[in-house]
C-alpha positions in Angstrom: -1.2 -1.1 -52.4 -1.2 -0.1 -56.2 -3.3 2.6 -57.5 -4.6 0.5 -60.0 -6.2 -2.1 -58.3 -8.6 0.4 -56.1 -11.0 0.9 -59.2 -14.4 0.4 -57.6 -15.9 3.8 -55.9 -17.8 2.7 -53.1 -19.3 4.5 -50.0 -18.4 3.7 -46.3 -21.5 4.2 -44.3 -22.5 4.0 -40.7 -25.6 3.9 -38.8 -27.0 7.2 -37.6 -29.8 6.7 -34.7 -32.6 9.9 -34.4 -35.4 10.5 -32.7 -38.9 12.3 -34.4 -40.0 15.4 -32.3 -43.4 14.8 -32.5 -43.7 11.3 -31.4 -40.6 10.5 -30.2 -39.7 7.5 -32.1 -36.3 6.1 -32.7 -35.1 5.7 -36.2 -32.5 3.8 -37.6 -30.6 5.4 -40.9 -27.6 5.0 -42.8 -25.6 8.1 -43.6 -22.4 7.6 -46.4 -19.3 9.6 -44.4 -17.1 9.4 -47.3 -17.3 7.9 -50.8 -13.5 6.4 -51.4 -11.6 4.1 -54.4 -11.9 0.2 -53.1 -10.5 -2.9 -54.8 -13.0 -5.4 -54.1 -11.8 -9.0 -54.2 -14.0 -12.4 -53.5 -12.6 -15.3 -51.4 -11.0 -18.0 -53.5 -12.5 -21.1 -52.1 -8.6 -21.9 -50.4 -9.3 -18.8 -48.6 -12.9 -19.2 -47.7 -12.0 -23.1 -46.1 -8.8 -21.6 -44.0 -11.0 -19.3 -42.8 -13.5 -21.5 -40.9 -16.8 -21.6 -43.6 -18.7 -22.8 -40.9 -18.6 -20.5 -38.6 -17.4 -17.7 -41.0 -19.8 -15.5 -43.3 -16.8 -13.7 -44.6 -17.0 -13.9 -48.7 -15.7 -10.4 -49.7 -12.2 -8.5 -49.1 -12.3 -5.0 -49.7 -9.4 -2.9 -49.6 -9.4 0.8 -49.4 -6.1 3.9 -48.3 -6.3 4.5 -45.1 -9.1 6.4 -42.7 -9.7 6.7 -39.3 -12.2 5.7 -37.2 -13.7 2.9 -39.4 -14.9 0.3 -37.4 -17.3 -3.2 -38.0 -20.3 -1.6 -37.2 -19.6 0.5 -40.9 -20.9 -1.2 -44.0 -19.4 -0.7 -47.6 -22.0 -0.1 -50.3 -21.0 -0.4 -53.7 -24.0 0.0 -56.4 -26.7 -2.2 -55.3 -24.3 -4.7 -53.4 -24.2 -4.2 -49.1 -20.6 -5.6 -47.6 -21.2 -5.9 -43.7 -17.5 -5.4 -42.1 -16.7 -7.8 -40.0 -13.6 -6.7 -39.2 -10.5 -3.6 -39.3 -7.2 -5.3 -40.4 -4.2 -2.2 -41.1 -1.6 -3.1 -43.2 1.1 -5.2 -41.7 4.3 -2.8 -42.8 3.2 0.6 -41.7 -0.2 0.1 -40.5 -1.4 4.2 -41.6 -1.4 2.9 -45.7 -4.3 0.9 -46.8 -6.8 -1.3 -44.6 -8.4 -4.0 -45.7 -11.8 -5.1 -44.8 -13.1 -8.9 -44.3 -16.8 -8.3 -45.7 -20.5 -10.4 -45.9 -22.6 -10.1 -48.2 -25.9 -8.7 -47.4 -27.7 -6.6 -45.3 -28.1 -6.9 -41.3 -28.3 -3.0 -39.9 -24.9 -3.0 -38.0 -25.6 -6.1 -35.9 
């Protein structure tokens, strides 16, 4: 992966469930564990039909260095736009340089 093409700063958040003291209601937030450079990249249409449209709400790639621990439950915010992860690919080579992320668009709380 080239520097170059991871130009878009985006933040990689996941969903942080809490409880209030006083009443002991459950909350639902999203807390940003690390804001990292991203190269976002839309479906070509080619890709979007290969991939099974119908059953598929995948429209976004986004492809970021390496991190631990990220899994599809994380989301990808990037200024007002919300990528749901639907999945963890590593790179093929090495599988410790870059992962890429198949994405949706819009927002559905980690389900």
């Amino acid at each position: 992966m080239r520097n170059g093409k991871l130009r878009y700063r985006v933040e990689l958040q996941k969903q942080v469930a809490t409880r209030s003291p006083t009443s002991g209601a459950k909350s639902v937030t999203w807390e940003t564990v690390d804001t990292v450079w991203a190269a976002i990249e839309p479906l070509s249409v080619r890709e979007f039909i290969q991939s099974g449209a119908a059953q598929s709400a995948v429209t976004t790639r986004v492809v970021i260095r390496f991190i631990e621990g990220i899994d599809a439950s994380w989301r990808v915010v990037y200024g007002s736009r919300i990528y749901n992860i639907e999945g963890v690919l590593p790179d093929p080579k090495y599988g410790r340089h870059y992962l890429t992320l198949p994405c949706s668009d819009g927002v559905s709380d980690g389900q």
